[in-house]
N, CA, C and O atoms as a CHARMM CRD file, in Angstrom:
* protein
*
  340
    1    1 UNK  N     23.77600 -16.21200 103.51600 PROA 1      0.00000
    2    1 UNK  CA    22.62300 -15.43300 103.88200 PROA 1      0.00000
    3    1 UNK  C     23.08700 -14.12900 104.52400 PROA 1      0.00000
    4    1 UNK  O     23.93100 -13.91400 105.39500 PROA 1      0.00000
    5    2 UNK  N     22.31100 -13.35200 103.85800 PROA 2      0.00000
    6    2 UNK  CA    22.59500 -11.53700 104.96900 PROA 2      0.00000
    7    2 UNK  C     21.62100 -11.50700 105.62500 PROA 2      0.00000
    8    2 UNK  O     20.62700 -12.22500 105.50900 PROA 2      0.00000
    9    3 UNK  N     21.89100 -10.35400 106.66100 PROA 3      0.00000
   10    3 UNK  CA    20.51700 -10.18000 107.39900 PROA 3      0.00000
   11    3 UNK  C     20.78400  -8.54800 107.49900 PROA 3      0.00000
   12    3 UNK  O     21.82000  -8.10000 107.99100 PROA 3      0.00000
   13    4 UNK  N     19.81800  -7.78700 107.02000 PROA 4      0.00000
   14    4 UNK  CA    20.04200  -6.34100 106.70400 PROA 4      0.00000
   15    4 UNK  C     19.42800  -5.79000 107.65900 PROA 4      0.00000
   16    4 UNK  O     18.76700  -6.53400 108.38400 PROA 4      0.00000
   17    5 UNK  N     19.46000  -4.06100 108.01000 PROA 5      0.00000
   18    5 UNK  CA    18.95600  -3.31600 109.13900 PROA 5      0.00000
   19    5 UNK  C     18.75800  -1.69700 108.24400 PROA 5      0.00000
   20    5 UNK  O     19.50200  -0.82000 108.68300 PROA 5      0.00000
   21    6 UNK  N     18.14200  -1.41500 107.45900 PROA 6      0.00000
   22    6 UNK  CA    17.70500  -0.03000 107.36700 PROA 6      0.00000
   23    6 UNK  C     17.95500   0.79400 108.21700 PROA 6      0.00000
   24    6 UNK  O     17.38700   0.68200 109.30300 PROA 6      0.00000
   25    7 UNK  N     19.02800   2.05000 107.95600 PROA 7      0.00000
   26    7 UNK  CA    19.45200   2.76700 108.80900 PROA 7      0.00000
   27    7 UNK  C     18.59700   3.47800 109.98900 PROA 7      0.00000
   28    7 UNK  O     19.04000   3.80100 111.09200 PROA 7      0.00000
   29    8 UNK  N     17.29600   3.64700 109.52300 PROA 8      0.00000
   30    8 UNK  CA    16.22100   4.32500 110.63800 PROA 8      0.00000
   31    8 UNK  C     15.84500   3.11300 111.47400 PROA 8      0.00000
   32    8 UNK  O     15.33600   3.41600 112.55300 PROA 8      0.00000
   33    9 UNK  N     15.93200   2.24200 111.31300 PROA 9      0.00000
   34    9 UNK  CA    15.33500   0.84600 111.98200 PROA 9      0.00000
   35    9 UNK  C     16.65100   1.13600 112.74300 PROA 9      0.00000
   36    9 UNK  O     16.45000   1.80900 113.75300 PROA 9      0.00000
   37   10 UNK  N     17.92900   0.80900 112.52800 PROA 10     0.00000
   38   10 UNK  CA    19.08300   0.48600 113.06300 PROA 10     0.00000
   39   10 UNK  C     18.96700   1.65000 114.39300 PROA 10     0.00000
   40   10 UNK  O     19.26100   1.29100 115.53300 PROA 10     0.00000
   41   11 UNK  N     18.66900   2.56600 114.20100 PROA 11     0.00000
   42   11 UNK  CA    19.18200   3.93000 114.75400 PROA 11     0.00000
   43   11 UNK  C     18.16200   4.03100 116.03100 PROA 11     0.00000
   44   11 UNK  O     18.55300   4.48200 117.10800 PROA 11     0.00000
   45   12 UNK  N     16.56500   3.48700 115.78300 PROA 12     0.00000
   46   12 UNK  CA    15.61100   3.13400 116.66100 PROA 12     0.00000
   47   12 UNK  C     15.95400   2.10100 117.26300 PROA 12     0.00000
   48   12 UNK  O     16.26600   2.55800 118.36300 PROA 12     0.00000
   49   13 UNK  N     16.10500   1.07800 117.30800 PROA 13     0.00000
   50   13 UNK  CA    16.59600  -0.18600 117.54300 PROA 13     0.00000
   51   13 UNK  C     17.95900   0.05900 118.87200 PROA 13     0.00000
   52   13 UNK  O     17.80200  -0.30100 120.03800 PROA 13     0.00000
   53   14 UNK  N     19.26800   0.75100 118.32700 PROA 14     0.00000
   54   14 UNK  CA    20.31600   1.22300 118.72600 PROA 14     0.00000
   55   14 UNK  C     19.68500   2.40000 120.58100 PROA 14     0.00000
   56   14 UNK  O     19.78000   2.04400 121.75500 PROA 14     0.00000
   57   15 UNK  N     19.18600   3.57600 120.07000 PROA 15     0.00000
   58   15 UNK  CA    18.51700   4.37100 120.97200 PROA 15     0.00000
   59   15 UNK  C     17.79400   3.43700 122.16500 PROA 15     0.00000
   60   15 UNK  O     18.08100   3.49000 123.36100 PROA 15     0.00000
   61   16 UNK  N     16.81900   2.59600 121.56800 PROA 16     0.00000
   62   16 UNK  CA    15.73400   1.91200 122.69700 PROA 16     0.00000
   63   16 UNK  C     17.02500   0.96900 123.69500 PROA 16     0.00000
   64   16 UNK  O     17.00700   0.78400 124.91200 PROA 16     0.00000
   65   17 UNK  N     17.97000   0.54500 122.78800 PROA 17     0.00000
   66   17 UNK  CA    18.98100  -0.48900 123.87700 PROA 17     0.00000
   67   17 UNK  C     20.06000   0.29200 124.27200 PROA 17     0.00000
   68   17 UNK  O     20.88400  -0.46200 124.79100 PROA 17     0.00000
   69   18 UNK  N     20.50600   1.60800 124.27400 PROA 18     0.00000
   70   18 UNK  CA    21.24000   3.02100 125.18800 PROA 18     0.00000
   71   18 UNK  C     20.58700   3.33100 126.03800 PROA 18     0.00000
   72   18 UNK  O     21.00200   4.18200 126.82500 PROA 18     0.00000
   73   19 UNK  N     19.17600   2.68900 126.21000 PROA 19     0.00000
   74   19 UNK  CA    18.41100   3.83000 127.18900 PROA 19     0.00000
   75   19 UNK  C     17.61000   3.08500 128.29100 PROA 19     0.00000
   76   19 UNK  O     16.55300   3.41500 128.82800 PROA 19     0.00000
   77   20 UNK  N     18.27200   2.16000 128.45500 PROA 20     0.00000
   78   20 UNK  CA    17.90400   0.80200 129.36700 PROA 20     0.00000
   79   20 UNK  C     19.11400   0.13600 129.93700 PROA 20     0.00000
   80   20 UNK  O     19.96000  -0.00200 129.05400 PROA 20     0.00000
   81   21 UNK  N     19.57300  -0.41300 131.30900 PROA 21     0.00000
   82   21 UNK  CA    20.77100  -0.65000 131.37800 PROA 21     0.00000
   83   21 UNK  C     20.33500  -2.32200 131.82900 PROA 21     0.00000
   84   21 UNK  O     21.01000  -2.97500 132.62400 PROA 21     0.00000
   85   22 UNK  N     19.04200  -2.86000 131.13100 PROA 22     0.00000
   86   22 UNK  CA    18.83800  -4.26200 131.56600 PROA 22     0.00000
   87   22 UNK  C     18.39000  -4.90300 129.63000 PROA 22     0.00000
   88   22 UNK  O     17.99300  -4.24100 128.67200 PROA 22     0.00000
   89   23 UNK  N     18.64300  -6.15900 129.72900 PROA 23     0.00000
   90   23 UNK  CA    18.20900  -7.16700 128.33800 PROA 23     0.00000
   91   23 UNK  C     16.83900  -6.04000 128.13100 PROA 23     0.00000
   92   23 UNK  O     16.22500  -5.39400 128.98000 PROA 23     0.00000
   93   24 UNK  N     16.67300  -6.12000 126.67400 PROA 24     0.00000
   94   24 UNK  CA    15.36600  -5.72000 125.78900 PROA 24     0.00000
   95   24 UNK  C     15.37800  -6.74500 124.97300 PROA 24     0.00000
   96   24 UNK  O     16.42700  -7.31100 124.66400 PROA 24     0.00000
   97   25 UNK  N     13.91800  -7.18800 124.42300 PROA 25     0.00000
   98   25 UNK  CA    13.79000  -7.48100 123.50800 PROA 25     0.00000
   99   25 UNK  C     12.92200  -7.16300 122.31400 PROA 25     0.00000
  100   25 UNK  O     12.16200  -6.34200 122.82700 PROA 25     0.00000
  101   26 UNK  N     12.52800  -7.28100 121.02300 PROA 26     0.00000
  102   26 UNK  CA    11.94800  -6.50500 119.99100 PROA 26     0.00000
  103   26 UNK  C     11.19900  -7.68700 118.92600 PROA 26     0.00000
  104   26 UNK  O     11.58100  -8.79600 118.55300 PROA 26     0.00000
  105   27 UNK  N     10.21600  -7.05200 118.70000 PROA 27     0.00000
  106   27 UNK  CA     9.62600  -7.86700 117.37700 PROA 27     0.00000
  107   27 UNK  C     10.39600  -7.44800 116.40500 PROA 27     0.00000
  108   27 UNK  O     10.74600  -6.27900 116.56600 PROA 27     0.00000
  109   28 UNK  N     10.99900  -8.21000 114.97100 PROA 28     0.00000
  110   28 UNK  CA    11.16500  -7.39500 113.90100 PROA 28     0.00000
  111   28 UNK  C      9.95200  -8.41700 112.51200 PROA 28     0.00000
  112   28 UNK  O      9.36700  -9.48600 112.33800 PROA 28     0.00000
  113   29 UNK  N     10.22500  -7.08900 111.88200 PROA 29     0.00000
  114   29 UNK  CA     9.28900  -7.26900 110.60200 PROA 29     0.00000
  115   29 UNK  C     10.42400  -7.56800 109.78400 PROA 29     0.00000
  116   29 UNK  O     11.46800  -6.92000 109.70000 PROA 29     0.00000
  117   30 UNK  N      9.96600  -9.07900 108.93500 PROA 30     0.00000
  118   30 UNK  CA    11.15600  -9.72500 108.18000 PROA 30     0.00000
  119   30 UNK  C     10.79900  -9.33300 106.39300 PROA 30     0.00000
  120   30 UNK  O      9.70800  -9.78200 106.04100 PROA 30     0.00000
  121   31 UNK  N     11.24600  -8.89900 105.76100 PROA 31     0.00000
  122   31 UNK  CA    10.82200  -9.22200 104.17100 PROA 31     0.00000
  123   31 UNK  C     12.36000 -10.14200 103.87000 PROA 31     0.00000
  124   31 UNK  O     13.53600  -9.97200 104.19300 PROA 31     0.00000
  125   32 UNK  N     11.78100 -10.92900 103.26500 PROA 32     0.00000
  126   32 UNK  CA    12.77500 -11.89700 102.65800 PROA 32     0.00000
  127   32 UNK  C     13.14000 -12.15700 100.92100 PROA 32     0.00000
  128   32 UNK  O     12.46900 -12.94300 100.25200 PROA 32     0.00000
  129   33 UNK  N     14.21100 -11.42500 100.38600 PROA 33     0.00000
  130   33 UNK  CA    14.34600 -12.28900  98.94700 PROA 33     0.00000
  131   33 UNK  C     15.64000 -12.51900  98.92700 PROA 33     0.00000
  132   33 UNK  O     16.56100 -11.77400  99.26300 PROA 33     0.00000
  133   34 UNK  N     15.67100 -14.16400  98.29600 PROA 34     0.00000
  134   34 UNK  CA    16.84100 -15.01500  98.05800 PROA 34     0.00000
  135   34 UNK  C     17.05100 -15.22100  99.55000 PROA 34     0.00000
  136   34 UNK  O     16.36000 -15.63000 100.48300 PROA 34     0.00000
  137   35 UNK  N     18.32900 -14.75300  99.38500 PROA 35     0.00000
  138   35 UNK  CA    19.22600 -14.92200 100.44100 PROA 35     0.00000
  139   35 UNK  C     19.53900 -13.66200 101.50000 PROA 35     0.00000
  140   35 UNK  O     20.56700 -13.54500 102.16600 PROA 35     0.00000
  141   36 UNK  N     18.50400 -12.83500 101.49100 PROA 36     0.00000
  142   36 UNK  CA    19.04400 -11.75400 102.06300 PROA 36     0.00000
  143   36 UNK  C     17.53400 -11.17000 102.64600 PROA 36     0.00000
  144   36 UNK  O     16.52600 -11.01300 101.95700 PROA 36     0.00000
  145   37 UNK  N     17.66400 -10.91300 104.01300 PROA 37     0.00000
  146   37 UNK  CA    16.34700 -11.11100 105.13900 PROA 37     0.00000
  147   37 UNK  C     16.58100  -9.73900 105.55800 PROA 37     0.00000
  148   37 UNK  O     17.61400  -9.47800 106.17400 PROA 37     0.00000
  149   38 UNK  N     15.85800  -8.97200 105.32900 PROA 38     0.00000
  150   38 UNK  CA    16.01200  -7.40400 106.01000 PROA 38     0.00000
  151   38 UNK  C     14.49000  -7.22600 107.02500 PROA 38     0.00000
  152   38 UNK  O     13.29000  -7.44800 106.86200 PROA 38     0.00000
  153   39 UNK  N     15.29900  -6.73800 108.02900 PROA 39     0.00000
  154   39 UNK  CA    14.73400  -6.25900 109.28500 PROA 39     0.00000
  155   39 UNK  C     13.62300  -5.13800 108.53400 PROA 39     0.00000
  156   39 UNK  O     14.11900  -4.03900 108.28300 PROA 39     0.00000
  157   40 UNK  N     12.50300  -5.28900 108.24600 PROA 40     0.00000
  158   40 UNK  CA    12.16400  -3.74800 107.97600 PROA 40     0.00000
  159   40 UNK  C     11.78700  -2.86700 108.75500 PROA 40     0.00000
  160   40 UNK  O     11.95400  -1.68500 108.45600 PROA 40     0.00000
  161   41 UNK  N     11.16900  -3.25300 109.98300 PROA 41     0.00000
  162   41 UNK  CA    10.54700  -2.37300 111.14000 PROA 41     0.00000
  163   41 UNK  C     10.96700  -3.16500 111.94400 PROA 41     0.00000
  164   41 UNK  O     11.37500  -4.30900 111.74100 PROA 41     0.00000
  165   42 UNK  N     10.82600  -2.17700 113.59300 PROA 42     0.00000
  166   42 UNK  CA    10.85100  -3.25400 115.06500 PROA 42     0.00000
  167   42 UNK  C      9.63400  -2.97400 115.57800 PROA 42     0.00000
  168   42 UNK  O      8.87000  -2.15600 115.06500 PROA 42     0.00000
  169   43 UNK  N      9.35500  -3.70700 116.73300 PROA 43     0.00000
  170   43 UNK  CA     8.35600  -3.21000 117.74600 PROA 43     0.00000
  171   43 UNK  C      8.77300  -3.29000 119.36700 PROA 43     0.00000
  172   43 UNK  O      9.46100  -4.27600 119.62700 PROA 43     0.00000
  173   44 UNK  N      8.55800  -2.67000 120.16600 PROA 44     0.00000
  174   44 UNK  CA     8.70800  -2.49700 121.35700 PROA 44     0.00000
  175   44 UNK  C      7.40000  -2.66900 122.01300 PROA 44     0.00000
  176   44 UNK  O      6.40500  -1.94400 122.03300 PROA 44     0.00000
  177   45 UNK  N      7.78000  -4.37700 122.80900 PROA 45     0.00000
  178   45 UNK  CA     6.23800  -4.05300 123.40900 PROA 45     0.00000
  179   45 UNK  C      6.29000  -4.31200 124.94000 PROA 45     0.00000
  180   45 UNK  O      7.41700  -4.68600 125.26600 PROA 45     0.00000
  181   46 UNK  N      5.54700  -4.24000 125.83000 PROA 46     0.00000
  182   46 UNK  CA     5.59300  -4.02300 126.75600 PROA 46     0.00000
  183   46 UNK  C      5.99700  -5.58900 127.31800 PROA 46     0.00000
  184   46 UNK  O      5.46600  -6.61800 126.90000 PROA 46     0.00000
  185   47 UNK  N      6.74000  -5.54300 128.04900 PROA 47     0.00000
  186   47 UNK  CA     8.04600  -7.07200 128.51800 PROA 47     0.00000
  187   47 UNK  C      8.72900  -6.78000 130.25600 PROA 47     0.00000
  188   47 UNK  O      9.01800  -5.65400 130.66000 PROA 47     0.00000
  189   48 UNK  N      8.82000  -7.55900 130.76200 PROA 48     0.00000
  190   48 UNK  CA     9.74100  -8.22200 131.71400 PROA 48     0.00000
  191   48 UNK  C     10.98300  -8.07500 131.11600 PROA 48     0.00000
  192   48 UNK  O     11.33500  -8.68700 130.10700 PROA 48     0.00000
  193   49 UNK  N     11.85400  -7.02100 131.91600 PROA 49     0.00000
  194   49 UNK  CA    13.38800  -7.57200 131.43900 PROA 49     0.00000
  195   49 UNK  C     14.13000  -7.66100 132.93400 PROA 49     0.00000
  196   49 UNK  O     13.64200  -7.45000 134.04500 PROA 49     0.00000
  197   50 UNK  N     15.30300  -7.99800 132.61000 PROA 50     0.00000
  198   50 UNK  CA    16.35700  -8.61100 133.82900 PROA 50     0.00000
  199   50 UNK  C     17.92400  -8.28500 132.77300 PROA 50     0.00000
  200   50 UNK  O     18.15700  -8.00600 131.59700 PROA 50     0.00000
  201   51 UNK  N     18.62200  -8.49800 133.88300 PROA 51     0.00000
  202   51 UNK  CA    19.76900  -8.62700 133.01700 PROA 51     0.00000
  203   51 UNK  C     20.59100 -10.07000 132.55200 PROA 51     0.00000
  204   51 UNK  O     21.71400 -10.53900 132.73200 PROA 51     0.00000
  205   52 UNK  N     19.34200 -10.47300 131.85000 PROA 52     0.00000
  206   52 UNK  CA    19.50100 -11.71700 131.07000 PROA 52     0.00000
  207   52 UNK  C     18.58100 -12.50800 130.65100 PROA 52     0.00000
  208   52 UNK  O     18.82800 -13.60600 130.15200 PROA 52     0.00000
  209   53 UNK  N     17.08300 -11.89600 130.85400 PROA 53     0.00000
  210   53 UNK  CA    16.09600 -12.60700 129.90800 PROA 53     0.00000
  211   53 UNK  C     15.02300 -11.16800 129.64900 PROA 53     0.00000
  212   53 UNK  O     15.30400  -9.99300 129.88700 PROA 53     0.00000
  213   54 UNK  N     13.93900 -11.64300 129.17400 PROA 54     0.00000
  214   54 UNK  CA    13.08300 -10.84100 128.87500 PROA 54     0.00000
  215   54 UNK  C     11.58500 -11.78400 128.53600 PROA 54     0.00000
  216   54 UNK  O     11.63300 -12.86600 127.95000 PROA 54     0.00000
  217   55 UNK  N     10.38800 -11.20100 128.98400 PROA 55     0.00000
  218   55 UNK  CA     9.40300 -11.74300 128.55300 PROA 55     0.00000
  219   55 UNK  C      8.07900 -10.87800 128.39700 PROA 55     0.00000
  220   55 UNK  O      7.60000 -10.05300 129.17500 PROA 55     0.00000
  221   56 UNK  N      7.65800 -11.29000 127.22400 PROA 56     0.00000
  222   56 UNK  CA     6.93700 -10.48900 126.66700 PROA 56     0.00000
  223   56 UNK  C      5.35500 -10.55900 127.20700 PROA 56     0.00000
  224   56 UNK  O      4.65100 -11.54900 127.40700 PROA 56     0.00000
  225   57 UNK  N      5.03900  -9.04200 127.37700 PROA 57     0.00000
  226   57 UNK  CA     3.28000  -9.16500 128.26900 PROA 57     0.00000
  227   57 UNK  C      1.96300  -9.73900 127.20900 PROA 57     0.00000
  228   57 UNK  O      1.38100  -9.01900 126.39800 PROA 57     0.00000
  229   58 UNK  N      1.70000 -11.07800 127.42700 PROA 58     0.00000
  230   58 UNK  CA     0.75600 -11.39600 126.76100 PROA 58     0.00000
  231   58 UNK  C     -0.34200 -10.76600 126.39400 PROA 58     0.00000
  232   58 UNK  O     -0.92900 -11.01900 125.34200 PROA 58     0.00000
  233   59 UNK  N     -0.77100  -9.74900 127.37100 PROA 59     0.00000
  234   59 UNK  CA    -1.89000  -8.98700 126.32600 PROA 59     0.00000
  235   59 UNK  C     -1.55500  -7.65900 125.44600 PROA 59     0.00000
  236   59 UNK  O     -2.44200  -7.02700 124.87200 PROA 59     0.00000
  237   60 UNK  N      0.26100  -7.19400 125.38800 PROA 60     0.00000
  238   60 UNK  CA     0.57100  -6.29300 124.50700 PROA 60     0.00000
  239   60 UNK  C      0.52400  -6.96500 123.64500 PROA 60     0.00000
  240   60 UNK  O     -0.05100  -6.40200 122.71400 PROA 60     0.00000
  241   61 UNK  N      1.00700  -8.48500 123.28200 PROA 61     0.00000
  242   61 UNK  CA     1.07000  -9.28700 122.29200 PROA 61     0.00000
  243   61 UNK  C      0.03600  -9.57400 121.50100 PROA 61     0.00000
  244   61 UNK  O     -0.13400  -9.76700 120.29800 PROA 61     0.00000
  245   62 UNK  N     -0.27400  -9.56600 121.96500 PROA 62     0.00000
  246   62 UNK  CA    -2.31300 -10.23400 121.82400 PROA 62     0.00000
  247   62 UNK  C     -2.68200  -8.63400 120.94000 PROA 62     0.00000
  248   62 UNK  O     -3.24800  -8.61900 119.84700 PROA 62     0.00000
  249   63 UNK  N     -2.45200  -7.99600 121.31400 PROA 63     0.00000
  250   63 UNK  CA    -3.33100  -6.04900 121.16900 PROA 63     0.00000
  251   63 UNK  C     -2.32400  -5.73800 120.03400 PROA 63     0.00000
  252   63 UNK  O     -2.88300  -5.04300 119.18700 PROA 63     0.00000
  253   64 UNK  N     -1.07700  -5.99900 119.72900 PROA 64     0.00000
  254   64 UNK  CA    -0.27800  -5.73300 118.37800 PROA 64     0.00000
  255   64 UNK  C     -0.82100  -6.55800 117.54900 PROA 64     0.00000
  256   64 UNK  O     -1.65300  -6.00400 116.83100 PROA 64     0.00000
  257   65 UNK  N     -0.62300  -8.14000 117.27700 PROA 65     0.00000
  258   65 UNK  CA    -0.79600  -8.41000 116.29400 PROA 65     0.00000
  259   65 UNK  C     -2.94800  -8.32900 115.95900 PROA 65     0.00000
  260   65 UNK  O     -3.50100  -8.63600 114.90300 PROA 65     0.00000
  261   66 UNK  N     -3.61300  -7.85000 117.20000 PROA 66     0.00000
  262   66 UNK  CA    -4.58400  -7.65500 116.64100 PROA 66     0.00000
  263   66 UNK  C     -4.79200  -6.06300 115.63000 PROA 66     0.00000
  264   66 UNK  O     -5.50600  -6.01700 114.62900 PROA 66     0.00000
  265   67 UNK  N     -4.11100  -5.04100 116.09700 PROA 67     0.00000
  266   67 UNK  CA    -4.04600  -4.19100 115.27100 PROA 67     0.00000
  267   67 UNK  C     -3.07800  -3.95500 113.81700 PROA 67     0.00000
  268   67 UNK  O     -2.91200  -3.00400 113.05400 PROA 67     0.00000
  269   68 UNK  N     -2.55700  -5.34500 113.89200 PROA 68     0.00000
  270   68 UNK  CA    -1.40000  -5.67800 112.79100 PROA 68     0.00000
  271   68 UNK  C     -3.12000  -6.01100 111.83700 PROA 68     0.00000
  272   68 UNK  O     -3.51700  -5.25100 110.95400 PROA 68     0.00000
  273   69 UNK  N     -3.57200  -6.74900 112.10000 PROA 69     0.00000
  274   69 UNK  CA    -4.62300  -7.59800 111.40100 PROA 69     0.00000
  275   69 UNK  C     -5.89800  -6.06700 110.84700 PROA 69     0.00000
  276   69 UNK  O     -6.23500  -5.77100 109.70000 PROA 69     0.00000
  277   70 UNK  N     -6.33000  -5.38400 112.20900 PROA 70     0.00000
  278   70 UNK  CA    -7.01900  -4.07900 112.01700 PROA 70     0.00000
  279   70 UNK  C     -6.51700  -3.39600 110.34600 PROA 70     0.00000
  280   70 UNK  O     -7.13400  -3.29900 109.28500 PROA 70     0.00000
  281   71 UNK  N     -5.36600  -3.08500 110.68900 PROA 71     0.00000
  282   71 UNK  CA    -4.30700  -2.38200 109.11300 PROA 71     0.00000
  283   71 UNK  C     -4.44300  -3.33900 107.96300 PROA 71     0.00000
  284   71 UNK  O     -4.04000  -2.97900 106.85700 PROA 71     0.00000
  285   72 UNK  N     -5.07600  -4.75000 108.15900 PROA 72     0.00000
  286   72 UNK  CA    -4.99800  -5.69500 107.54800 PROA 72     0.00000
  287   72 UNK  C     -3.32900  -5.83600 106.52800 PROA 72     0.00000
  288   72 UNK  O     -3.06500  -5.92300 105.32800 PROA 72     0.00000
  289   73 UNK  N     -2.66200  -5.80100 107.58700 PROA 73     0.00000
  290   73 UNK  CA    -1.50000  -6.32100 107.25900 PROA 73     0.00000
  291   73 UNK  C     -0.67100  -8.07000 108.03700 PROA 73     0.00000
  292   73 UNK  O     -0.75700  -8.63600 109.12600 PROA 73     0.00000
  293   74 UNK  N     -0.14900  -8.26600 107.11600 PROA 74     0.00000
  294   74 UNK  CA     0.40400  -9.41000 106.95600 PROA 74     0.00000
  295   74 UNK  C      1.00100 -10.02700 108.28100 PROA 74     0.00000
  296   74 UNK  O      2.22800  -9.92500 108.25200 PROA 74     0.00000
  297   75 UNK  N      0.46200 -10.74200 109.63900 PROA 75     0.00000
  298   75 UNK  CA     1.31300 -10.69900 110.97700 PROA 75     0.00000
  299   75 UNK  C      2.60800 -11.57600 110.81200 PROA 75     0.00000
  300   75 UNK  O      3.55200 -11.27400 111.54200 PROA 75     0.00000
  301   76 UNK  N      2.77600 -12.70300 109.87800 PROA 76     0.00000
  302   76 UNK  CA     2.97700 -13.47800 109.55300 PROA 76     0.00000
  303   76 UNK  C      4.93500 -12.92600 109.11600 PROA 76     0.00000
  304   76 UNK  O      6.03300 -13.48000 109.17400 PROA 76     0.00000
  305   77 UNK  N      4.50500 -11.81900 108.78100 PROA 77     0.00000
  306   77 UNK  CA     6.24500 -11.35200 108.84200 PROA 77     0.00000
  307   77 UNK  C      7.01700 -11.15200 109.87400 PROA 77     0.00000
  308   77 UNK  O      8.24500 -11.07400 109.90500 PROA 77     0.00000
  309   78 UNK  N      5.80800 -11.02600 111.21400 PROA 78     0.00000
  310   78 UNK  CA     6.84500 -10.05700 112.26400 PROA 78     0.00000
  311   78 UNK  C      6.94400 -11.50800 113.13100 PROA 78     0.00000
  312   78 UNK  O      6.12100 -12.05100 113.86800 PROA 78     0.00000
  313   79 UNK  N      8.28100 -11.89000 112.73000 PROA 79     0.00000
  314   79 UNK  CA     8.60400 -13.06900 113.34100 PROA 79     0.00000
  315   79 UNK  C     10.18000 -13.10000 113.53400 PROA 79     0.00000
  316   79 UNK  O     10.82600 -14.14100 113.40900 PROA 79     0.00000
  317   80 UNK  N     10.62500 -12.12600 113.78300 PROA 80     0.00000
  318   80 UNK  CA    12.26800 -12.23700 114.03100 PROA 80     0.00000
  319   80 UNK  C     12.00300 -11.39300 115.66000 PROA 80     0.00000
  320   80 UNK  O     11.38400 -10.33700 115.79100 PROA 80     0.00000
  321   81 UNK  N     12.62400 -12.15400 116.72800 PROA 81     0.00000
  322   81 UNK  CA    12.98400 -12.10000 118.26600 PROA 81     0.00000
  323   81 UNK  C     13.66400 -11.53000 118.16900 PROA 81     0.00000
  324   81 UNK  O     14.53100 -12.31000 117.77500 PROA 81     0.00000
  325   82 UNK  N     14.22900 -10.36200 118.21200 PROA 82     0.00000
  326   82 UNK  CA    15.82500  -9.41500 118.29000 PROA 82     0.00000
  327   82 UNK  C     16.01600  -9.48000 119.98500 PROA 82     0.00000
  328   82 UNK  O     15.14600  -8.91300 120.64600 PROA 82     0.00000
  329   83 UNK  N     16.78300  -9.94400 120.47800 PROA 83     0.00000
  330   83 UNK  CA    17.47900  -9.32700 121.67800 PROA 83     0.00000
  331   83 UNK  C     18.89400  -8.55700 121.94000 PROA 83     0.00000
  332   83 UNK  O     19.79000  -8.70700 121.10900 PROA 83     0.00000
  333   84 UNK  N     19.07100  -7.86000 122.90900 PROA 84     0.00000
  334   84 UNK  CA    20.14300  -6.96400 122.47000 PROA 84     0.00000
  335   84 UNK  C     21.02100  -7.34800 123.26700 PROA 84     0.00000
  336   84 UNK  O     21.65400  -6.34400 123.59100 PROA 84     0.00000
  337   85 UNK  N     21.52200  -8.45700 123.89800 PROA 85     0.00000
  338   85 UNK  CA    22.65400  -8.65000 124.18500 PROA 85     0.00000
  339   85 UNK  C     23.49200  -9.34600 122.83500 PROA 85     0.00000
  340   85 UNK  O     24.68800  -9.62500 122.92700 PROA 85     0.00000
């Protein structure tokens, strides 16, 4: 199995965890074929971090995937936890 990162994803992704000197963590948007799972987007949502956990604010959570649904897009992809340690 691969797990891929689109260079603009990578580069956003990279920036948001240079610019914090505590754990982040990220939604990613998964498309999957075969064997090979690419990151297509992240999200940054509003979280608790420490330098060694992170937890995510239940009503940013709640307010993304309701405007995931608004776009009537698929929430059901954005299911990869990225953390950056």
């Amino acid at each position: 199995m691969k797990i891929l990162f689109p260079s603009n994803v990578y580069e956003r992704l990279r920036a948001y965890v240079l610019a914090i000197d505590t754990e982040i963590s990220f939604l990613g948007k998964i498309d999957r074929k075969d064997d090979v799972i690419t990151i297509s987007d992240i999200a940054l949502l509003k979280q608790e971090s420490t330098y060694g956990s992170t937890v995510l604010d239940r009503e940013a959570l709640g307010q993304f995937y309701n405007e995931l649904m608004d776009k009537r897009e698929d929430p059901s992809q954005w299911k990869e936890w990225i953390h950056s340690h």
